[in-house]
Structures are given as structure tokens and as C-alpha cells.
N, CA, C and O atoms as a GROMACS GRO file, in nm:
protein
  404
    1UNK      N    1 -16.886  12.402 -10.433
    1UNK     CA    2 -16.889  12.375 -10.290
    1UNK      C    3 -16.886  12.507 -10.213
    1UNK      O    4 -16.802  12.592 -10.243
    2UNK      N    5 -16.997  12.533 -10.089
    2UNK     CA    6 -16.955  12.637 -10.009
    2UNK      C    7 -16.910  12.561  -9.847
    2UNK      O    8 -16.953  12.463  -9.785
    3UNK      N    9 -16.809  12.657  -9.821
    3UNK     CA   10 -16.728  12.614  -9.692
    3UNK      C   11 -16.773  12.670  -9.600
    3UNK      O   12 -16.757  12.792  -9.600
    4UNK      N   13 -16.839  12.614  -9.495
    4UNK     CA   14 -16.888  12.667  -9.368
    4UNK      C   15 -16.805  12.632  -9.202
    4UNK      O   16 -16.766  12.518  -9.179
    5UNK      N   17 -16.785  12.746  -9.097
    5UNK     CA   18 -16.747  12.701  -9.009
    5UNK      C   19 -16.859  12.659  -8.919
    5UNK      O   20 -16.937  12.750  -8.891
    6UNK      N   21 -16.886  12.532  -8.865
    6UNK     CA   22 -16.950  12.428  -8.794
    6UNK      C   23 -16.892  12.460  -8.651
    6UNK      O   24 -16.770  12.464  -8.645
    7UNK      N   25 -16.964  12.483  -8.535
    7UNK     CA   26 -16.953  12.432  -8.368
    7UNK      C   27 -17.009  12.330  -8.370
    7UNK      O   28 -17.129  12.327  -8.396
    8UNK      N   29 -16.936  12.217  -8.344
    8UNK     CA   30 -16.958  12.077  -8.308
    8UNK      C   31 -17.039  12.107  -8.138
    8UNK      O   32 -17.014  12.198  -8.059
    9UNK      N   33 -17.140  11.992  -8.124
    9UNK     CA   34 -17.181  11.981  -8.013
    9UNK      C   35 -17.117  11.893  -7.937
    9UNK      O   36 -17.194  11.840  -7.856
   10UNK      N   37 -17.012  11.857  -7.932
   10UNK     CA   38 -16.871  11.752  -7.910
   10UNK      C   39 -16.759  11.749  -7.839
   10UNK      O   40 -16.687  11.659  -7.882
   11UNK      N   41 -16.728  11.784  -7.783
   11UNK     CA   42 -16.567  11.826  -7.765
   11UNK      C   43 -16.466  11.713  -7.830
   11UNK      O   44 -16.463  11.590  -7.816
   12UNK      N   45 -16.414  11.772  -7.881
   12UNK     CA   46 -16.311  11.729  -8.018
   12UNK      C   47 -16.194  11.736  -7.970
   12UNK      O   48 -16.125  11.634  -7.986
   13UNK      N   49 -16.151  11.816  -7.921
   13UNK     CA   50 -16.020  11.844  -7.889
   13UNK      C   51 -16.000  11.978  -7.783
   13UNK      O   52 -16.093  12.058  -7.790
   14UNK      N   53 -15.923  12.002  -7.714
   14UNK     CA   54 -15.936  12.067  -7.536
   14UNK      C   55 -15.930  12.230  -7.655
   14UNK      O   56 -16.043  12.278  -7.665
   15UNK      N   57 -15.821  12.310  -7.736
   15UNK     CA   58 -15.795  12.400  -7.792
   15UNK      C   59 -15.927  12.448  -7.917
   15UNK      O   60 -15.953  12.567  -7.937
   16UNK      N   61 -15.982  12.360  -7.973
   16UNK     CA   62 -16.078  12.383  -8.082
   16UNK      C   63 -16.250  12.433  -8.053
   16UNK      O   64 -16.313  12.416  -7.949
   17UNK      N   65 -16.271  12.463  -8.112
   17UNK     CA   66 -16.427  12.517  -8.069
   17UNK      C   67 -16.496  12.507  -8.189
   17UNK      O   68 -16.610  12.477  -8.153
   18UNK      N   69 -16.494  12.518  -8.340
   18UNK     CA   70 -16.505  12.546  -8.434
   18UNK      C   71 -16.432  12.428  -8.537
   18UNK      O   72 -16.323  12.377  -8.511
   19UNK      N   73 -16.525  12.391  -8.679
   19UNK     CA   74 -16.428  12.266  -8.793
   19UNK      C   75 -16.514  12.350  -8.932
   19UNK      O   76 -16.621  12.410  -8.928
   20UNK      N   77 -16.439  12.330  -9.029
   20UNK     CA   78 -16.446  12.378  -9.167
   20UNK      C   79 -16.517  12.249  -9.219
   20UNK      O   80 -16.462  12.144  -9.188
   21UNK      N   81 -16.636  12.239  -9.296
   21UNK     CA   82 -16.709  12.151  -9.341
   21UNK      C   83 -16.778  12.214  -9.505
   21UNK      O   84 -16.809  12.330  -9.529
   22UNK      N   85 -16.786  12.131  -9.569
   22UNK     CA   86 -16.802  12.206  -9.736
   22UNK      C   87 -17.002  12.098  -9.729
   22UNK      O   88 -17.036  11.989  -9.684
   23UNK      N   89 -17.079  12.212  -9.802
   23UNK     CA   90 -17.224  12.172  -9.885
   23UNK      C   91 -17.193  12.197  -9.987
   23UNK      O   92 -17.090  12.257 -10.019
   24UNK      N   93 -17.316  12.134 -10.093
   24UNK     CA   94 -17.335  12.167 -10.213
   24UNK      C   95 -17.409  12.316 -10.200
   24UNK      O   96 -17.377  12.418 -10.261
   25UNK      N   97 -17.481  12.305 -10.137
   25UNK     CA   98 -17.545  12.438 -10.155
   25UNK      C   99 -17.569  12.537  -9.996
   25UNK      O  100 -17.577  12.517  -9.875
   26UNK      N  101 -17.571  12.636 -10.080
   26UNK     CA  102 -17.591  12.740  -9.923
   26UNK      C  103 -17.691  12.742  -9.850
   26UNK      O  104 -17.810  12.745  -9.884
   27UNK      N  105 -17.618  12.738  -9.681
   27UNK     CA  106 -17.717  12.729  -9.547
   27UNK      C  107 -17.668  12.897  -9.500
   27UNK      O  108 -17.577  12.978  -9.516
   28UNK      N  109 -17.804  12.880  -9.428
   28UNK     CA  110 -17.770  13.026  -9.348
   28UNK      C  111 -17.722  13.007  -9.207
   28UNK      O  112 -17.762  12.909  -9.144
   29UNK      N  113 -17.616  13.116  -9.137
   29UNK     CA  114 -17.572  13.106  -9.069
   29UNK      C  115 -17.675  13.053  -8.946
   29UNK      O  116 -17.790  13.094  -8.963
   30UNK      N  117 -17.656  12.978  -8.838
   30UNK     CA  118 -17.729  12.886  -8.751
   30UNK      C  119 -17.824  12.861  -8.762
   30UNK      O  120 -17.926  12.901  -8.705
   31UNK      N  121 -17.796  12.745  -8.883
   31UNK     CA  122 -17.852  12.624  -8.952
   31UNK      C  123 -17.834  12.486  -8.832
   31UNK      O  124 -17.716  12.473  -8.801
   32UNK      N  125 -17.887  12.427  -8.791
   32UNK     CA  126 -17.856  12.298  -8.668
   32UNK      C  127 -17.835  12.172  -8.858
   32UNK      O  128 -17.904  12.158  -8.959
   33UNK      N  129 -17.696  12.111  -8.806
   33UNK     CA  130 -17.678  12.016  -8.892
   33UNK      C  131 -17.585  11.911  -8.858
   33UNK      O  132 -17.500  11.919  -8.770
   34UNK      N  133 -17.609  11.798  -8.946
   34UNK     CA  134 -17.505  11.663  -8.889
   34UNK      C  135 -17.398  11.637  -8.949
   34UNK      O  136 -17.393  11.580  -9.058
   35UNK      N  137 -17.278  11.688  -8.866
   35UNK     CA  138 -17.158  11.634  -8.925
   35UNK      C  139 -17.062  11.536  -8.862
   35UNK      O  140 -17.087  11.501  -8.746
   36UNK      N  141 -16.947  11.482  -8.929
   36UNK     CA  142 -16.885  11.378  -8.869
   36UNK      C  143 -16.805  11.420  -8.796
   36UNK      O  144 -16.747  11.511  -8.856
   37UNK      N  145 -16.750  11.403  -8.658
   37UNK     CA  146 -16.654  11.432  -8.604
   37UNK      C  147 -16.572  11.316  -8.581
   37UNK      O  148 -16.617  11.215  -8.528
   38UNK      N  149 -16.429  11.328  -8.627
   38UNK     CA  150 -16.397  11.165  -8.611
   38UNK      C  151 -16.456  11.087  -8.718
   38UNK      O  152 -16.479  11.100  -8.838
   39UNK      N  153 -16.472  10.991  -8.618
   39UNK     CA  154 -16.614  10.848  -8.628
   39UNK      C  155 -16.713  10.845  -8.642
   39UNK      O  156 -16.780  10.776  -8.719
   40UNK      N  157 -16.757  10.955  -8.534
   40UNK     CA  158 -16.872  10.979  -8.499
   40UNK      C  159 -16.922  11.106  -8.510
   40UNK      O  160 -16.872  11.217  -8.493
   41UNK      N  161 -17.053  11.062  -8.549
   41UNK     CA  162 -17.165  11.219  -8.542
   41UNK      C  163 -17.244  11.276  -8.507
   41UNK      O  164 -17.335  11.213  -8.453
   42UNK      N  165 -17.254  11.389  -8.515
   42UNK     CA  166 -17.285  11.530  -8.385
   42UNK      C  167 -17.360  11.605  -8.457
   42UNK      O  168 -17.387  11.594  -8.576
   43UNK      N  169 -17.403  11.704  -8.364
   43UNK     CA  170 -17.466  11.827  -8.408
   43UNK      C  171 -17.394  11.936  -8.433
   43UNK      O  172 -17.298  11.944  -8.357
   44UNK      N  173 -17.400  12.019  -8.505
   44UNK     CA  174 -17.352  12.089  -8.502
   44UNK      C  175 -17.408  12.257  -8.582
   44UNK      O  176 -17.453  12.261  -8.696
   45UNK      N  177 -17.394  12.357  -8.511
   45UNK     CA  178 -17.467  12.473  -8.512
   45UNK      C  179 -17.318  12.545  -8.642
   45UNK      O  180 -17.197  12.535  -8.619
   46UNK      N  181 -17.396  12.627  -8.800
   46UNK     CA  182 -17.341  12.719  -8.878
   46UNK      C  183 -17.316  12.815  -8.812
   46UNK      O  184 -17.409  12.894  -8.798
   47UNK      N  185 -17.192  12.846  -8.749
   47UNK     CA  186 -17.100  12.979  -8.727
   47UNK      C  187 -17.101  13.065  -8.846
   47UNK      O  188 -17.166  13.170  -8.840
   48UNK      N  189 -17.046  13.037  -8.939
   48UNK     CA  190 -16.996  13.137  -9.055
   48UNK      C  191 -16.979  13.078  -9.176
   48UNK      O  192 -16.965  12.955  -9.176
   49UNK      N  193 -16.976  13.155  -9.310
   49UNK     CA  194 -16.940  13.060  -9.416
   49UNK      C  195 -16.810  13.140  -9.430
   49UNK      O  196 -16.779  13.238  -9.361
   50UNK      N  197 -16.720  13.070  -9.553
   50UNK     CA  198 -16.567  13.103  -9.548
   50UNK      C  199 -16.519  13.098  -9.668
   50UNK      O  200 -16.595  13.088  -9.764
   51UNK      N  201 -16.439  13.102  -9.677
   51UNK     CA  202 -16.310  13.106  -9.822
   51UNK      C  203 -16.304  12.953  -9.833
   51UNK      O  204 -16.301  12.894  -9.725
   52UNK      N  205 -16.303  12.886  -9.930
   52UNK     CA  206 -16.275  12.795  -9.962
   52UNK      C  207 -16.079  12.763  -9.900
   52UNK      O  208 -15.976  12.808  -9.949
   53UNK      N  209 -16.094  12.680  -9.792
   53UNK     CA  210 -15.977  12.632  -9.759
   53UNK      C  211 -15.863  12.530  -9.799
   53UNK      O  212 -15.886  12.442  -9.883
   54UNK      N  213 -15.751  12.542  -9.742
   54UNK     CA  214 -15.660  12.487  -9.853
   54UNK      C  215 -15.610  12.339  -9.809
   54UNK      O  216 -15.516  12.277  -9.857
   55UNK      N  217 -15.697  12.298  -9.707
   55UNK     CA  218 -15.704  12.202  -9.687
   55UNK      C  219 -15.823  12.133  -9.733
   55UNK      O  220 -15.891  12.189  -9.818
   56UNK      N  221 -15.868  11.984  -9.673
   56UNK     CA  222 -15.945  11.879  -9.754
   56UNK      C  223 -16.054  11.896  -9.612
   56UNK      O  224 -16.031  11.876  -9.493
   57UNK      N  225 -16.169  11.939  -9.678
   57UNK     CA  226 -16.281  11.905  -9.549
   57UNK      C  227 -16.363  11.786  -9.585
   57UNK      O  228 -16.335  11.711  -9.678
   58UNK      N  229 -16.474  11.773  -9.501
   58UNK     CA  230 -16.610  11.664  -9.453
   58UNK      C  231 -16.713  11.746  -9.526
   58UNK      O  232 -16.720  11.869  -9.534
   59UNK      N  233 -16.796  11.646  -9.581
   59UNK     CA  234 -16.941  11.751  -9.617
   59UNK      C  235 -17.008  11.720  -9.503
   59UNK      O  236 -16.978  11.628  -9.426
   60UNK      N  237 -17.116  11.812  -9.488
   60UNK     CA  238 -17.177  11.832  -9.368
   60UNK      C  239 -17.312  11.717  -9.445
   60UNK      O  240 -17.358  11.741  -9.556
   61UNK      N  241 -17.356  11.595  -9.357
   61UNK     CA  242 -17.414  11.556  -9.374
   61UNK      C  243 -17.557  11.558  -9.395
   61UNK      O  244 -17.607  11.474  -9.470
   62UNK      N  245 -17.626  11.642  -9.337
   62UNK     CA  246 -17.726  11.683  -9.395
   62UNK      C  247 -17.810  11.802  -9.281
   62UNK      O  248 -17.764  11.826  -9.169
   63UNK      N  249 -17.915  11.855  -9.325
   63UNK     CA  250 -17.951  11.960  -9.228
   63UNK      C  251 -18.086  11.938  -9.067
   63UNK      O  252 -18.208  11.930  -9.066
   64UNK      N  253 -18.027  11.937  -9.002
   64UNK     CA  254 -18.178  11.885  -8.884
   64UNK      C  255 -18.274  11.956  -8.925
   64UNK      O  256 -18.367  11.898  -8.982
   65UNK      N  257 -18.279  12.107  -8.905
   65UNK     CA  258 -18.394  12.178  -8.910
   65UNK      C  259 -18.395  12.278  -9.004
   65UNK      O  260 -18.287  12.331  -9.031
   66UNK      N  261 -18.534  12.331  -9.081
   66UNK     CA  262 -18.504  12.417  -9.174
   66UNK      C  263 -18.480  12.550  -9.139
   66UNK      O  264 -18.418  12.634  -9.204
   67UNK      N  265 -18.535  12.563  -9.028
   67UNK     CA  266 -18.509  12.721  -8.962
   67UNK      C  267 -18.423  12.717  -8.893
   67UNK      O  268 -18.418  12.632  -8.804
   68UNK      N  269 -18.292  12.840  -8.917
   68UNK     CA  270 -18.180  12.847  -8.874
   68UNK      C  271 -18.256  12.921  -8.682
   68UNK      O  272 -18.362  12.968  -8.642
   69UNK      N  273 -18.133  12.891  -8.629
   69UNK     CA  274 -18.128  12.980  -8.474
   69UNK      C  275 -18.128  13.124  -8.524
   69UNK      O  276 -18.087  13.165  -8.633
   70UNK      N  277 -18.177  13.191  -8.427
   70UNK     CA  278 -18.184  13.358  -8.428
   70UNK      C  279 -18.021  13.384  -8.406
   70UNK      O  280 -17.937  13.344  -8.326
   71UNK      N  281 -18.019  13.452  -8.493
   71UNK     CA  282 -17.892  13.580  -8.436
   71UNK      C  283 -17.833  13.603  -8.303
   71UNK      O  284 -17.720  13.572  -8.266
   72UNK      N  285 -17.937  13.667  -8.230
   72UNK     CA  286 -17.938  13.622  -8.067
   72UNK      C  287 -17.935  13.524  -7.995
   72UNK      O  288 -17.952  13.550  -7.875
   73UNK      N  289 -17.918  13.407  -8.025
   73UNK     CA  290 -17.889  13.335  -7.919
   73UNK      C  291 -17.759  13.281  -8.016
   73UNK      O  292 -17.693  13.189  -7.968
   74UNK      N  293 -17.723  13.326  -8.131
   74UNK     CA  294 -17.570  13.242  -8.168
   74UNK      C  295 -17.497  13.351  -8.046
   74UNK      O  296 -17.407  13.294  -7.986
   75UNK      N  297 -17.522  13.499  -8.000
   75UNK     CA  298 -17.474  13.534  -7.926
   75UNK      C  299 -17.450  13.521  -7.788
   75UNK      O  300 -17.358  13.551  -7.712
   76UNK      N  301 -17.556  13.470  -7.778
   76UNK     CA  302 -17.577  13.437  -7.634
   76UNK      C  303 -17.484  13.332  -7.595
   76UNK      O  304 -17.429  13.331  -7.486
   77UNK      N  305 -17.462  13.220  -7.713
   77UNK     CA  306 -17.426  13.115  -7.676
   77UNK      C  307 -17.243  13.164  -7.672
   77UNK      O  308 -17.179  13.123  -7.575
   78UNK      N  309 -17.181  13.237  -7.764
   78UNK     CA  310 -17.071  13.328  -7.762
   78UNK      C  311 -17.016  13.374  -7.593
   78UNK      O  312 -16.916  13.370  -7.523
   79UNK      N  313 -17.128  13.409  -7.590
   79UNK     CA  314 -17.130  13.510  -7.440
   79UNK      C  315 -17.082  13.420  -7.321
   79UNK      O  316 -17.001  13.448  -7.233
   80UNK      N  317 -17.160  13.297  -7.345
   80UNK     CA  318 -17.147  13.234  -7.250
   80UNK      C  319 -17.075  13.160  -7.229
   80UNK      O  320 -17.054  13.114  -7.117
   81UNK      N  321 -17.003  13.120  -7.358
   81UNK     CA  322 -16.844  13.052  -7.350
   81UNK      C  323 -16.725  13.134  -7.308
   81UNK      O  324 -16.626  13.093  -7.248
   82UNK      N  325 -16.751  13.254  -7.349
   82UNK     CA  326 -16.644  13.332  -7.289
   82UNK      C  327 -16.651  13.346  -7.116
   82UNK      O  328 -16.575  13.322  -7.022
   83UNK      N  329 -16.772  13.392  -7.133
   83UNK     CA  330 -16.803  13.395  -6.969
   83UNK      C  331 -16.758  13.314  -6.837
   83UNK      O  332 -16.704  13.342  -6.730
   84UNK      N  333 -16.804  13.205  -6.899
   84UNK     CA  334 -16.799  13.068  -6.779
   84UNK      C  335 -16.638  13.041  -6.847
   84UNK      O  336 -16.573  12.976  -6.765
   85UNK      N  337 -16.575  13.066  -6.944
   85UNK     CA  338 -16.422  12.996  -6.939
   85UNK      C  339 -16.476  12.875  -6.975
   85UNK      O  340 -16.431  12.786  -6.903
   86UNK      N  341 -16.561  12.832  -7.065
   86UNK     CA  342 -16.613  12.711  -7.110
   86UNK      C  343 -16.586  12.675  -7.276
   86UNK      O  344 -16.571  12.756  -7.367
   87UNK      N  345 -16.584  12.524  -7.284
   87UNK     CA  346 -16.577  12.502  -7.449
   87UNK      C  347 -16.696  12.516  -7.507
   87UNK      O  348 -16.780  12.445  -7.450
   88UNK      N  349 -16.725  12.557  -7.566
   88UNK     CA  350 -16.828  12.602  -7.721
   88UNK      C  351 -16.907  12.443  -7.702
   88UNK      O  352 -17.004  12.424  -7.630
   89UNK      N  353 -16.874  12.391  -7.743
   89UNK     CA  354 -16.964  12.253  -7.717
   89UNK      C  355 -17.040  12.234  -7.632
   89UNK      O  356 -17.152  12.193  -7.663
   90UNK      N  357 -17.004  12.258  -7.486
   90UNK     CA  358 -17.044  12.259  -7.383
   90UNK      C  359 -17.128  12.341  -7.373
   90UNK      O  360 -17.215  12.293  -7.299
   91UNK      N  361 -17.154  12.431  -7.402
   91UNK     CA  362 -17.274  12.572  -7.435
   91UNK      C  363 -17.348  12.524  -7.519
   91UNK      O  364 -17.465  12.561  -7.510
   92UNK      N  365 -17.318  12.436  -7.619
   92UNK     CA  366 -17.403  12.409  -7.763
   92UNK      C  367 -17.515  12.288  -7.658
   92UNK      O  368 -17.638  12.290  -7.647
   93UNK      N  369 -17.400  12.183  -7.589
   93UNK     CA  370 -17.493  12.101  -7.583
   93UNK      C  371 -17.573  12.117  -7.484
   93UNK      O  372 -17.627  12.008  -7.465
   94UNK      N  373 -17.641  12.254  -7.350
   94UNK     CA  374 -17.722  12.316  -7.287
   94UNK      C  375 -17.802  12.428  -7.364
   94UNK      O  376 -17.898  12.486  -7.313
   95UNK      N  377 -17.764  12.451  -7.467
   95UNK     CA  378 -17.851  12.549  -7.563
   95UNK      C  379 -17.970  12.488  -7.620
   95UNK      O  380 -18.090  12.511  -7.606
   96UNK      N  381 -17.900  12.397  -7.694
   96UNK     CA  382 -18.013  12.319  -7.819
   96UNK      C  383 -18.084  12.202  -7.695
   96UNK      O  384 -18.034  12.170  -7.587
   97UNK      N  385 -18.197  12.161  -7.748
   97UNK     CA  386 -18.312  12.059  -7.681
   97UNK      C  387 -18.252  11.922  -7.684
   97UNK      O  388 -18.230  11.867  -7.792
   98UNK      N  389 -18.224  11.863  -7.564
   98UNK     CA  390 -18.149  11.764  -7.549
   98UNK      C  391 -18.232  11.655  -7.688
   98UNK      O  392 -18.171  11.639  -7.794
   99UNK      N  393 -18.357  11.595  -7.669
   99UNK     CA  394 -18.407  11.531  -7.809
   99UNK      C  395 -18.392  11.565  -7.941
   99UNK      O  396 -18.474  11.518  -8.019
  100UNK      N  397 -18.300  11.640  -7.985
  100UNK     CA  398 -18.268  11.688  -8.137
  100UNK      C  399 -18.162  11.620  -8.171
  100UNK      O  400 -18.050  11.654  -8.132
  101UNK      N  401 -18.185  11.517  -8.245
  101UNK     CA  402 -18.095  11.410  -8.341
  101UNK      C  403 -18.169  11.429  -8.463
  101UNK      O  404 -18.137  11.367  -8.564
   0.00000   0.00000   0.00000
């Protein structure tokens, strides 16, 4: 299993921005993919891959698109959460093309 950190396109919770999700096999960093949040499921953009954690994750359900996001706009989208004092989600879900399920 590789462990990846996931930005949910969601708001999950007011403090979180970021969830630990395990594949069988390796994605490259901003990969657009479907994972569960909760109940329910979202989009969600590859932040980083990680150390295998010592808690129990979700597999990431499967991948939307084969071409990851550029480099530059995982920054942009960074930029702009800090900027506006905004949640990560909230940036995700004005970034990506509202029709991408």
C-alpha cells in the first residue's frame, strides 16, 4: 500500500484541509481522485505521498483523470487559501471544472 495525503473538495471539518488515504499503486502528486469522506464522495486533489500511518485509512477509490494538475496551480491553489483566510476545499472546489465527477 502507498499512503497519500488527499484535499478533499468538501469541507469535512472547520480545522482540517487535508485526509491520509492508502492505493495499491502509485499516483503522482495532483492526481484528481474519488474518495470517501464520511458517507459520502468527493473529489479530491494528491497533495503528497507519506509514511505509512499508524492509524487505519480509506483507499482512494479510484482515479478521475490520468493527467495529474501542474505543479503550478497545486500552488496557486496553496496561495490562495492562505491568502483569502479560506478552507482548502473551498479553493479546490473554484479551481477544478465544476462538471468533473
Amino acid at each position: 500500500m502507498i499512503y497519500y495525503l488527499v484535499a478533499p473538495n468538501k469541507v469535512f471539518r472547520a480545522g482540517g484541509s487535508v485526509l491520509t488515504y492508502h492505493f495499491d499503486r502509485e499516483l503522482a502528486v495532483g492526481m484528481i481522485v474519488e474518495i470517501e469522506v464520511g458517507k459520502q464522495k468527493a473529489l479530491g486533489v494528491i497533495i503528497q505521498q507519506v509514511a505509512p500511518p499508524e492509524f487505519k485509512t480509506k483507499p482512494i477509490l479510484r482515479t478521475v483523470l490520468d493527467t495529474p494538475l501542474p505543479p503550478h496551480l497545486l500552488k496557486v491553489a496553496d496561495f490562495l487559501g492562505d491568502y483569502y483566510a479560506t478552507h482548502t476545499a473551498v479553493v479546490w472546489q473554484t479551481i477544478l471544472p465544476a462538471g468533473l465527477k
